[in-house]
N, C-alpha and C positions, 0 to 999 in steps of 0.2 A: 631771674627771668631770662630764658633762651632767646636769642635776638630775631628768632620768626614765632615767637608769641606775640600777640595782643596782649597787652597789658589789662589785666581785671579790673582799673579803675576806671568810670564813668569820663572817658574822653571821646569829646567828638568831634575834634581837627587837630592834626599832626600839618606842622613846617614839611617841606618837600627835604628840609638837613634831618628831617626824627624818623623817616621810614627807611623800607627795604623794601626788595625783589620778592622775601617772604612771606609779606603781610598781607598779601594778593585779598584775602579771605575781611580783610577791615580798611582797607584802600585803596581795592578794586586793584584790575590789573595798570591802569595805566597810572592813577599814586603811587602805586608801588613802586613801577616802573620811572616813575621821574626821580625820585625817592633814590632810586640806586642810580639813574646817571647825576645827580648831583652827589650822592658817595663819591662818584669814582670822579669827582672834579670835571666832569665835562657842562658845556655851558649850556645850563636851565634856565631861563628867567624865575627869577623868584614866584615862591607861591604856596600855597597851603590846601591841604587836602581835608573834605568833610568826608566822614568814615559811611560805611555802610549802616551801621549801628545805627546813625543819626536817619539814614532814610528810612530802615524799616520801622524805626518809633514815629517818624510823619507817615507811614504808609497805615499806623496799626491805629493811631489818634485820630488820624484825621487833623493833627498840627506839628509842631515842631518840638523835639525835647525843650525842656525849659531851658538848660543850660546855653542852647547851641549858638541862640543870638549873642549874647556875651562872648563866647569860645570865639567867634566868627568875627566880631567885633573888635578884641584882641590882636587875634592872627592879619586882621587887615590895616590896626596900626602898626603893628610892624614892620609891616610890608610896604604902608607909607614912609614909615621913618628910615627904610630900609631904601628906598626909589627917591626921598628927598622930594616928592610929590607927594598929592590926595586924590581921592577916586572922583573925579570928574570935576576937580578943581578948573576955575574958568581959565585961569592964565597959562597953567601946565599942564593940563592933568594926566591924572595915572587912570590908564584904562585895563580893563582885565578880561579874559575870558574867562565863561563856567561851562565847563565842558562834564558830561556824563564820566563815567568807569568804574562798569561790573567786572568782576570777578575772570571771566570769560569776557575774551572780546566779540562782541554783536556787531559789528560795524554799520553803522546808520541809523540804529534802532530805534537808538533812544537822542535826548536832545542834548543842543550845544547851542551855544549864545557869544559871539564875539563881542569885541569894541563896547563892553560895558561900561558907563562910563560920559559915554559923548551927551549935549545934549546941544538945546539952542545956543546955550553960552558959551559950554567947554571946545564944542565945534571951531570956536574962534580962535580960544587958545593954543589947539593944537595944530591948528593953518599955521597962524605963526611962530610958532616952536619951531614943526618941520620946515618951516619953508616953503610948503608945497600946500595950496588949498585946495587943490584938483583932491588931491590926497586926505584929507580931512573930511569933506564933503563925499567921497565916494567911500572914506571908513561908515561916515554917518549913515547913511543910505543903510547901508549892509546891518548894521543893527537895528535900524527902523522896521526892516524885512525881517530878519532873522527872529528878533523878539517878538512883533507882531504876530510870524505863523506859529513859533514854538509856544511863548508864553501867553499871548493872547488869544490863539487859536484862530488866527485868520487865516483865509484860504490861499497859500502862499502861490495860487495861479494870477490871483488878482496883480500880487508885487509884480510879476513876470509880464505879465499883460503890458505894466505902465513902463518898464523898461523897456521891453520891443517897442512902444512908442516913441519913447523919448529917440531910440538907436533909428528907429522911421526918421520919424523929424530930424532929425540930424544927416540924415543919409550913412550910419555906419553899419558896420559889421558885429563888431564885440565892442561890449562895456569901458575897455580902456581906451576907445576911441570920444568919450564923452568928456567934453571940460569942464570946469568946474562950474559954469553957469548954466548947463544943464544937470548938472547932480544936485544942487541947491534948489531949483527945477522939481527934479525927481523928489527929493526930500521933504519936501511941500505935499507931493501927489502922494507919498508913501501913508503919510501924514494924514493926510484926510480918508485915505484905505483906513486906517486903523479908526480914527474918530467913527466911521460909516460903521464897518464889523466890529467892532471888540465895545464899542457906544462909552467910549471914553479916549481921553487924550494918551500919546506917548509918553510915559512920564519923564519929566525932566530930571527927578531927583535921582541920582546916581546909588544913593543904595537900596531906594524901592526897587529900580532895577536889578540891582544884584541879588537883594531877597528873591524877586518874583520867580527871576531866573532861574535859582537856588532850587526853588519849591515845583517848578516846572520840568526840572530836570529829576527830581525825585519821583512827579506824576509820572515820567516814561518811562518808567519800570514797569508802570501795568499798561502802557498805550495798548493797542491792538496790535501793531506792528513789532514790539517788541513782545510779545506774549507768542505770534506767534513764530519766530523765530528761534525763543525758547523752547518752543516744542519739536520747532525741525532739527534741532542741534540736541535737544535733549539734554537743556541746560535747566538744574535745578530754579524754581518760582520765588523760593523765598531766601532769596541771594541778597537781595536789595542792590542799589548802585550806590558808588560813591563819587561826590562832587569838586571837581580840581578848580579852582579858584588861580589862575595864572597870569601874572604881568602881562600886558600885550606886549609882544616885537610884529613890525610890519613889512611884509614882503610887497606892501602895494605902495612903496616911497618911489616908485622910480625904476627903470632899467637898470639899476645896482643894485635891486631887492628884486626878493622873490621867494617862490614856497616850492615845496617840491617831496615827494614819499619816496625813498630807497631801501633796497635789497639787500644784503650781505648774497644773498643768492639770488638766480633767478625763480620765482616760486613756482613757475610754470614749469620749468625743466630740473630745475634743481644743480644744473651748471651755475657754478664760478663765474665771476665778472663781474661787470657792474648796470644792476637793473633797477630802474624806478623812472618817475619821471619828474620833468623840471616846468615852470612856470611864471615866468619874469613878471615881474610889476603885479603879483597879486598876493591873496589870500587863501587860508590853506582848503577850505572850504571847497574854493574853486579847483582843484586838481580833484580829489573826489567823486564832488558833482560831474565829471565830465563836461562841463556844460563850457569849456575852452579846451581847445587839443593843444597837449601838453607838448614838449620837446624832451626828449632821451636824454637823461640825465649824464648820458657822458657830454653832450654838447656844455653843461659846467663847465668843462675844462675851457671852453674856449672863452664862454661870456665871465665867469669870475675864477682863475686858475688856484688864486688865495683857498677860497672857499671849498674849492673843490679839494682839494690837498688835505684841506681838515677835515674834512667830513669824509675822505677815503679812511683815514688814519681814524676817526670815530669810530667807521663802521667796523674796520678790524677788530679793535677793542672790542666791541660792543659782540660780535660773533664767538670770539675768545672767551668771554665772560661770561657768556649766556650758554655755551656750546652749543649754537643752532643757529638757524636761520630768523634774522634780525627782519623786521619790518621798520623803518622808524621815518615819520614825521620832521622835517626841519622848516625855517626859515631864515632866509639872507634879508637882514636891515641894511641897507646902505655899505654891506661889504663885509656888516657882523654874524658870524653864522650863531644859531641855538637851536638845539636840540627840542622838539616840542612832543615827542614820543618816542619811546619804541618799546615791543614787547616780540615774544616770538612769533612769527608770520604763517600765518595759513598759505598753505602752498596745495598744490595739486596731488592727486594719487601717486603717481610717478616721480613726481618730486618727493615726496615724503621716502620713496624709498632709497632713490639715489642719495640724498642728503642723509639718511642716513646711515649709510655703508661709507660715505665719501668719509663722517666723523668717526667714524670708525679707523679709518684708518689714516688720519689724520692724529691719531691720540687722545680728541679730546671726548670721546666718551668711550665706553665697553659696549660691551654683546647687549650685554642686560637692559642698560638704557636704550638701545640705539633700538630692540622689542616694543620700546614704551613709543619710541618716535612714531610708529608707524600703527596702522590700523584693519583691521579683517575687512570693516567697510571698505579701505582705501582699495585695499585686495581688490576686492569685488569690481569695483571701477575698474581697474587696470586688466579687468578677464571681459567686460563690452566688448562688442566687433568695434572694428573702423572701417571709413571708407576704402574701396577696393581702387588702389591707382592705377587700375590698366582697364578701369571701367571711361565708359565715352561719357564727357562731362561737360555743361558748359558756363561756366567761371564767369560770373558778373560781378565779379569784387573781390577786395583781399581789404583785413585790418587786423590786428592786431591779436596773435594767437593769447587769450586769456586766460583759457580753461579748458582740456581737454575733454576729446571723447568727438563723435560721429552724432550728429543729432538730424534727422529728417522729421516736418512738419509743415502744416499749413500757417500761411504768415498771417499773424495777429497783431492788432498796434495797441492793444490797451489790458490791462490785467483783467479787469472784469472778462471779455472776451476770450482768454486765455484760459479763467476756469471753467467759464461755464464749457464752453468746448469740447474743454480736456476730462469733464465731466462727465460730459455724453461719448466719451470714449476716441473721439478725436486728439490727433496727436498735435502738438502745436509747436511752434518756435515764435517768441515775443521781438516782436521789433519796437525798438526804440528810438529814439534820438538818443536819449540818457536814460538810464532808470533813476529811482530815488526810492527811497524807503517804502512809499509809497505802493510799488510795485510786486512786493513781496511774495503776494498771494499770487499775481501769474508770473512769478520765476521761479516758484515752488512746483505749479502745476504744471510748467513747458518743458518740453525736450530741451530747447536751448533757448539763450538770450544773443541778441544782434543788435548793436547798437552803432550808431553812424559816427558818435563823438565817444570823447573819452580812452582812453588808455589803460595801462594793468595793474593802476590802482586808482581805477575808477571804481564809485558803487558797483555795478551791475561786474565787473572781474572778480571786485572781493568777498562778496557775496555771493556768486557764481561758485568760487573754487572753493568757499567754505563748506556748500551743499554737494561739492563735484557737479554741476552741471555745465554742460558745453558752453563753451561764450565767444564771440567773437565782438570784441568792442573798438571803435574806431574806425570803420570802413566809411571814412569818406566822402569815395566815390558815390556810395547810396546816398539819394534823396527823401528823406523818408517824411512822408507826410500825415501826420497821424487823424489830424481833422477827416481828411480826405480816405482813410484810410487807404494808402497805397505807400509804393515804394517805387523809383524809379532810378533803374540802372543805367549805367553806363549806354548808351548806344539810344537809348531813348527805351527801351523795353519798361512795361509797367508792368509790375507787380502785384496785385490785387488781393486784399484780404480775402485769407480759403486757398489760394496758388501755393504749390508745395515749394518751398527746402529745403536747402540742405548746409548745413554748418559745419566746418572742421575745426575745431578748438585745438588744435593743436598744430595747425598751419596757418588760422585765420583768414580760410579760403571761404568763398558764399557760393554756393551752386545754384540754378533753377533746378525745378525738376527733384526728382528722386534717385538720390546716386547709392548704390546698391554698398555692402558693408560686406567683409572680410573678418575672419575670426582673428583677435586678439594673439599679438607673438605672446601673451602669458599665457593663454589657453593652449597654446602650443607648443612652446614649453611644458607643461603640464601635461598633457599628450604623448610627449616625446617626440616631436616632430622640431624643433627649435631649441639649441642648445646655447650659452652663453658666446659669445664672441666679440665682434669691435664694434660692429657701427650704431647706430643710436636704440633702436630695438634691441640690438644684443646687448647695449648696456643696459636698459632697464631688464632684460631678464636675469643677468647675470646679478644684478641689486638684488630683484626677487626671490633668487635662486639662492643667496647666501642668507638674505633674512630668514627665509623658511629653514634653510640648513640649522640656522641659531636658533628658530624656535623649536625644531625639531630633538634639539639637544636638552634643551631646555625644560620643555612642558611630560606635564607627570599624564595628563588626561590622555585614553585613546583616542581615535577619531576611526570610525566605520562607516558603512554605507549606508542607505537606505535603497535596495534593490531587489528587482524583482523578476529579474535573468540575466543570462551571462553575457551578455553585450553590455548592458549597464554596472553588471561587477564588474569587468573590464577594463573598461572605464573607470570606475570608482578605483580600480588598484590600482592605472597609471597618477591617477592625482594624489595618491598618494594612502590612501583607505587603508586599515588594517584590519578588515574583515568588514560582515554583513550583519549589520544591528536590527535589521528589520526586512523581512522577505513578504511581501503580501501575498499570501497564495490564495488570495480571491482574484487574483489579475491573472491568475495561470490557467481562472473559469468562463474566461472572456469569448469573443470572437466564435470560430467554429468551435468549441465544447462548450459553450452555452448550452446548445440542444442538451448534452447530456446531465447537464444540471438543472435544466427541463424535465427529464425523465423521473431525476431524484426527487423533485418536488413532487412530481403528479403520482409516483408511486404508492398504488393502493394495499399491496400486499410485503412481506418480508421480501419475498423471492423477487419481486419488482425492486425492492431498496438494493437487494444485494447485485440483485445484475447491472443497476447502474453505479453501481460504487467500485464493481469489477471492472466496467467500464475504463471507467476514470484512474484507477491504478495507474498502469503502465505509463498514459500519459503523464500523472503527476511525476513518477518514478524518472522519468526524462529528462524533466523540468530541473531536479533535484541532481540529477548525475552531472548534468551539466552545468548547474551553480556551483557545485562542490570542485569541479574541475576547474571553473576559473579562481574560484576563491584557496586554492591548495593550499591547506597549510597556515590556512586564517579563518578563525571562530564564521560561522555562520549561523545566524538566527532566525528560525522561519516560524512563521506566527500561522498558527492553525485559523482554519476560516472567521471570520470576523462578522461582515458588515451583515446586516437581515436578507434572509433568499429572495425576498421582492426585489432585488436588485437586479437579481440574475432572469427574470421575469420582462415579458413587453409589458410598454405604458399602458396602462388601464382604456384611456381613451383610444388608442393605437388599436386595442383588441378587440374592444369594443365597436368602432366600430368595420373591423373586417368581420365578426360572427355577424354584425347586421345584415352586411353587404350580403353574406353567404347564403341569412335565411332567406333573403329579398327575394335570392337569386335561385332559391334552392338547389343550392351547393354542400358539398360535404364540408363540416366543420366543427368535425368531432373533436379535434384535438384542440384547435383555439377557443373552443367553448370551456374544456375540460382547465384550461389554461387559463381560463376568465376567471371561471369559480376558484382556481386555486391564490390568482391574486386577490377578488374577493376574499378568501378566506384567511390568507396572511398579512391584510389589509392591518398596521396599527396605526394609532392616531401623533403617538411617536416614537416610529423605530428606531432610534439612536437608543433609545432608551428599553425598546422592546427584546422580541425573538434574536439575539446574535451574542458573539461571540460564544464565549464559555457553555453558555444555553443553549445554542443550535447542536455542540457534541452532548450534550444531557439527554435531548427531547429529540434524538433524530441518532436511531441505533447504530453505530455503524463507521459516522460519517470523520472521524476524527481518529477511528483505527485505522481507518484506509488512509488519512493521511499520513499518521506514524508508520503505519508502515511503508509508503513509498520512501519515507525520509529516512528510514533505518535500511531498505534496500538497497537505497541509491547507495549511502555511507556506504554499505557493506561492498557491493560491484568495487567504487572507488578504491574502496579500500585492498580490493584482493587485484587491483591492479596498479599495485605497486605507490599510488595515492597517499594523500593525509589528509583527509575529510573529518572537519570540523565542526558538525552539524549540534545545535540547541534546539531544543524544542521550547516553543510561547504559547501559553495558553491565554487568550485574550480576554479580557473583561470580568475577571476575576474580582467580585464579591467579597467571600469569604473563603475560608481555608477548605470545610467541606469539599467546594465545588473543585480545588484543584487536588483533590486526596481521591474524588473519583474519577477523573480525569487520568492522574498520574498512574493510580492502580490499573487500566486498561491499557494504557501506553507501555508502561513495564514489562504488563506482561506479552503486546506484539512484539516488543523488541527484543524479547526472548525468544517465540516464538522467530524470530528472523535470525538469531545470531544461531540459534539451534541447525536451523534448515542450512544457513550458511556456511557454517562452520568459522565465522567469523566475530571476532571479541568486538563488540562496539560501546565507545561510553559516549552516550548523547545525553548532557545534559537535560533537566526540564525544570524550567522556569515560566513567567507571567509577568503579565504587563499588570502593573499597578495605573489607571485610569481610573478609577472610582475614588470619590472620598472615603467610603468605608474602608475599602481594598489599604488605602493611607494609613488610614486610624488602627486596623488591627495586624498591622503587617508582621507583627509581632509573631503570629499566633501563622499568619499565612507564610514566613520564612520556614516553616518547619516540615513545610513540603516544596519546596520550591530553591533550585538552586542557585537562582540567579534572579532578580528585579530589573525589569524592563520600564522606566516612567513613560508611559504614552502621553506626552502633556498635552496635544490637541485635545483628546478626549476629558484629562482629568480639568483644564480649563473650561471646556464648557458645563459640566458636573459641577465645579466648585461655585463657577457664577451663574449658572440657571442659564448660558445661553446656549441657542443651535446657532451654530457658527456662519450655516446659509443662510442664516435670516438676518442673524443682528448686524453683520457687516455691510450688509445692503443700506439697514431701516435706521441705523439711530449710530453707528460707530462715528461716523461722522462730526454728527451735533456733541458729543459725546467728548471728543478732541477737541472742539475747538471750544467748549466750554469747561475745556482743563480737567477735564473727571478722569480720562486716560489722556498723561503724556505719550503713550504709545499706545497701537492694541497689544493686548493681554493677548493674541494670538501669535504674532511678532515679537517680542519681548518677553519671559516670563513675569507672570506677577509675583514679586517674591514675595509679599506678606502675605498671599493668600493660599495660590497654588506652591509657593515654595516654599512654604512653612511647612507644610502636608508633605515635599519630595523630602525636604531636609527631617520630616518627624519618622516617615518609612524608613530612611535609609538609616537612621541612628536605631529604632525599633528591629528590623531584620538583622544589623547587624548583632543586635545584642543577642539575638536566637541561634544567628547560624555566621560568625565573625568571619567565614568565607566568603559569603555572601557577595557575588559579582552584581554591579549595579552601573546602570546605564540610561541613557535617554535615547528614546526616536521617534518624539515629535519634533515639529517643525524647530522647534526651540535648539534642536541639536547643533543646527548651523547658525543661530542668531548669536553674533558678537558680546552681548555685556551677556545672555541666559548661558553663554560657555563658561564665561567665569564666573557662574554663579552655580555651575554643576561642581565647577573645579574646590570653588568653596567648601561644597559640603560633603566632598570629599566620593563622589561617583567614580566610575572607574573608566566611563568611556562615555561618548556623545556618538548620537548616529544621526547624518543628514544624507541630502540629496547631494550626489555625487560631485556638482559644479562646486556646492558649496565647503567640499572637501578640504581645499585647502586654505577659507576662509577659518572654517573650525581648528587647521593644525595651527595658524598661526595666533589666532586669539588661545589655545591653549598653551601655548609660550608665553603669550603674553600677562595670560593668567598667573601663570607661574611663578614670576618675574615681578608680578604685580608690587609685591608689599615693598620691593628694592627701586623701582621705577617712579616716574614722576606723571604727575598728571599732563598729560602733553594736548589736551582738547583742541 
């Protein structure tokens, strides 16, 4: 057996000494993860891990394997015999936590359970062990809370409620200002919370607790909170989670303990040094939660200099052995440090890319991995504008830069508010105190999150930077009062829900007002207007600029444009485009030549068809000299007219009623009547489906020679001046093979007709866009006219699944999502079992007819990150998007590439 298999025999719990870093897939990421820093002898507390296996048999029963209470039972004498204590023994006891860990880290999603263990009695034991009763009594509490909202489902506002009292009554500030004869206090009121809500007692027995826990942390695999997190991350359903069973150590003994998350890097910038933060006299829960402002984990050095010395030298290690960027979990007992997590850390856009150029040349990874570090989404992030700093601004606060990016919005204090809002099209920024898992839903739907407490590995940073959304968490100075909904700054100014601002993530600056934005130095870059150099922008281009160089080397798939004149090819060749995958020339019938395709419809006789298609020549011809001019020398493919001629047509009602107005008036209104009855008459019930593409050059004489030949014109001028015009012809909507064999036979012979008159050799390809299911199924039969396959996957998506795209993403895409039927839309993502069964059965089908057979995509799918490496898959020759997303697509086609060498880097 290979030591990153799962073993084939019915086991479900492993020692934290029987795993690895490997096993991710059977004990989650953070067993695994303990699993390998006790390999590498650094200090774990003891502990044992329940496998995933075990959860999805309680997720699929509705109980627990049979084996697993025994397995479980087992592994906790050990761990007795092993601690020389018992799980809530009264005189000593050994206390555990059960903490969640999927595969993928969720951060907050799912549940956790401290200070298992304690109860009325072992509460006593453990005063007098530690010494410290303040300290036992305020462990106690914390599991009375923690398990009542996780496992009993109490409303954990109620716990918060009785502690701001108790911190009233007392006159304090924060929780560690409480003695132990108010926590004993508290523990009584927590106490009767749980009798009132859950309509029974806290249990005392110490491993009812730990089952319940157990079973509780299996149900958060399907909470609402974590489903739908799975879906924003795009993290497989049926993953299950696995459950860590671990010895307590306490960071809340005193001013010599304490809890604290560290960085091998910083994840926000992806610079060296030393980032996370610190938290004396508590538990790990509370750094997280934000709900205490942490101190900068270099101040370590000053309060434990021991501790800090070891845990720099961990984290080296731990960076070393991972080759990346470390996230990890610790706590200080009384001077002793352990290790309680790490895995690789989510970090920002920017960071992703510097960190990974930096391992690059550091030695500890190659080209190939350092493609997998990084992501076409992250791309995408780092091409946003930002704010414009020589715009006039005025600054009511600064906290802690979180998470990058430029976010302007109206301030909202509560998630509900946030979506409905952001619903109605209103932009919003969530103001918090803290977030908490809870909040999910409006930090999904916000431009940004703003939080007064908390630091940058608070919920609302870590959760923020895994989505890319702007964060600024910590500021202070803000008073933020949610009740009330407002917010009040520095100087006395309020705030008021609806009031716009503005968020810097990347300075942790807070704006009133709406402060205007700046195009991105990668978009300018990209441009060519910004080249790499020294100061902090020039280092994240120059990151940029070497990643793309790497996937540029790399990736087999082309990357062209979708455009539809030469300011947009342009453009598309500065980012990097290798030609034009898709030319719309119904966009070249817009604007003032509308009339003339006016004319073409109303045309009663030949002589009327022909004089408006004379027309229209020269200007297409125009259109065409100047695409081929900017695109020199790079394939260009222009797709002959497409969408139904109602389009080119006024609104029915618009027309309607100006001929009223006319007769009212009796006014002349020959021509808008003439215009009525023509929409009337090409009126269908539904045209996506009706009169267009392929069938508008069938049933309308004329209209599809005039286009080949302007595009054979154009080619030929280009070409007799000194040029390399690259022109394809796409026949759209193509059926069956018939339809493109009469199409082709009139095309062939204008473009004879022109190379004659010219005296100019032109070889213009002619090919079709496969959008039909049939078009899929007998592509066979249709390569044998056709040079080249075009996938239109907008079109062939809504064909394969019966939708209009304008309808269904308004009416039901929605409810649709959030009841897990699409983890993404089918129009954003391809569907590869359904529509990509059909691109993958065409493109295997054409090629077996005609093994030249050039194949390509230019639907929207072209630019979509995982639908690249799913073209790259099955082997297409090129993807075509919109111009921005140009160098989204070159770098997922590296990464494609690369793919089967590379590691999952989520």
């Amino acid at each position: 057996m290979s030591e990153n298999k799962a073993p084939h025999v019915a086991k479900f719990v492993y020692d934290f000494t029987e795993g690895n870093k490997d096993l991710k897939d059977l004990l989650g990421g953070k067993g695994a993860n303990l699993a390998e820093m006790t390999n590498l002898g650094l200090p774990v507390p003891p502990g044992f891990t329940i496998t995933t296996e075990a959860c999805k048999g309680y997720l699929e029963n509705g109980e627990e394997p049979a084996a697993l209470r025994d397995e479980v039972s087992a592994h906790l004498d050990a761990l007795e015999a092993r601690m020389g204590k018992k799980l809530g023994q009264a005189d000593d006891p050994l206390l555990v936590s059960v903490r969640s860990g999927a595969k993928f880290s969720m951060p907050g999603m799912m549940d956790t359970v401290l200070n298992i263990g304690l109860s009325d009695k072992s509460v006593q034991g453990l005063a007098k062990q530690a010494g410290d009763e303040r300290f036992a009594w305020d462990s106690y509490r914390r599991l009375i809370q923690m398990f009542g909202k996780t496992v009993l489902g109490v409303e954990g506002d109620l716990f918060e409620e009785a502690l701001e009292k108790a911190k009233d009554a007392k006159k304090v500030k924060v929780d560690t200002d409480l003695e132990a004869a108010d926590l004993k206090k508290l523990v009584t009121a927590f106490k009767k919370i749980v009798k009132k809500e859950a309509g029974r007692d806290f249990p005392q027995d110490p491993r009812e607790q730990m089952d319940l826990a157990i079973k509780a942390v299996f149900e958060s695999w399907n909470g609402d909170r974590a489903k739908l997190y799975r879906r924003q991350e795009r993290i497989p359903h049926d993953l299950g989670t696995a459950v860590n069973i671990c010895s307590m150590v306490f960071g809340n003994l005193g001013p010599d303990s304490g809890t604290g998350v560290a960085f091998t890097r910083d994840p926000a910038s992806g610079h060296q040094g030393v980032y996370g933060d610190y938290l004396q006299n508590a538990q790990g829960e509370d750094v997280v939660a934000g709900i205490r402002n942490t101190v900068p984990l270099a101040e370590l050095e000053r309060i434990d200099k021991k501790s800090y010395d070891q845990l720099m030298q961990i984290m080296e290690t731990l960076e070393n052995h991972y080759k990346d960027l470390c996230d990890i979990e610790f706590t200080i007992e009384r001077g002793q440090l352990w290790m309680l997590q790490t895995r690789v850390g989510k970090r920002t856009a920017g960071a992703a890319f510097r960190i990974a150029t930096q391992l690059v040349d550091q030695g500890l990874i190659d080209e190939t991995e350092a493609l997998q570090r990084v992501t076409g989404a992250q791309l995408a992030q780092l091409m946003f504008p930002r704010f414009d700093e020589k715009a006039k601004v005025e600054q009511v606060g600064r906290g802690i830069a979180a998470s990058p990016g430029a976010a302007v919005g109206k301030a909202v204090f509560d998630s509900y508010t946030a979506v409905k809002w952001s619903r109605s099209g209103e932009k919003v920024i969530l103001v918090r105190r803290e977030t908490n898992p809870d909040d999910l839903d409006g930090m999904i739907a916000a431009e940004g999150i703003l939080t007064s407490r908390g630091g940058k590995t608070s919920h609302a940073a870590v959760v923020a930077r895994g989505m890319g959304k702007t964060c600024v968490c910590g500021a202070e100075e803000l008073e933020v009062d949610t009740k009330r909904r407002r917010m009040t700054v520095p100087g006395g100014h309020v705030v008021e829900e609806g009031d716009v601002i503005s968020i810097d993530g990347s300075t942790g600056k807070v704006y009133l007002g709406e402060v205007p934005v700046v195009p991105s130095p990668v978009v300018e870059y990209f441009e060519g207007r910004m080249h790499p150099g020294a100061d902090d922008a020039d280092e994240l281009v120059e990151a940029v600029h070497r990643m793309m160089a790497f996937a540029d080397r790399k990736r087999r798939l082309r990357v062209r444009a979708n455009a539809d004149n030469a300011e947009d090819a342009l453009r598309a060749r500065r980012f990097g485009a290798q030609g034009i995958g898709l030319c719309r020339t119904e966009h070249m019938f817009l604007g003032e030549r509308r009339e003339m395709v006016e004319k073409l419809i109303l045309a009663d006789t030949g002589e009327e068809r022909e004089a408006a298609l004379t027309e229209l020549l020269p200007l297409q011809k125009k259109d065409f000299v100047e695409l081929f001019e900017a695109m020199d020398g790079l394939p260009v493919t222009v797709r002959l007219l497409d969408p139904p001629l109602h389009e080119f047509l006024p609104d029915i009602t618009e027309l309607s009623v100006r001929v009223a107005l006319a007769e009212s008036r009796q006014e002349p209104h020959e021509n808008d009547l003439r215009l009525l009855q023509a929409v009337h008459r090409l009126h269908e019930q539904n045209p996506m489906l009706g009169l267009r593409g392929v069938r508008l050059g069938l049933v309308i004489p004329g209209l599809f020679a005039m286009q080949v030949r302007a595009i054979a014109e154009a080619a030929a001028e280009r070409k007799n001046a000194k040029g390399d015009p690259r022109a394809e012809i796409m026949i759209p909507l193509v059926g069956t093979v018939q339809e493109l064999e009469i199409v082709r036979e009139e095309a062939d012979k204008v473009i004879a007709e022109v190379q004659a008159a010219t005296g100019t050799e032109l070889k213009l390809a002619i090919g079709t866009m496969i959008e039909l299911p049939r078009a899929a199924l007998t592509a066979g039969q249709i390569a044998e006219a056709a040079e080249f396959f075009s996938f239109g996957t907008n079109d062939l998506t809504q064909t394969v699944w019966g939708f209009s795209r304008d309808d269904v993403e308004a009416s039901f895409f929605t409810a649709y999502l959030e009841k897990g039927i699409f983890g993404v839309s089918p129009f954003e993502t391809i569907d590869k079992d359904g529509v990509g069964s059909l691109v993958k059965l065409a493109a295997e089908a054409g090629r077996r007819t005609r093994p030249d057979l050039k194949l390509g995509v230019c639907g929207e799918h072209g630019g979509d990150p995982e639908s690249v490496h799913f073209f790259h898959e099955v082997g297409l020759d090129y993807v075509s998007c919109s111009p921005f997303r140009i160098p989204v697509a070159r770098l997922e086609a590296g990464r494609a590439a690369t793919q089967s060498t590379g590691s999952d880097h989520r």
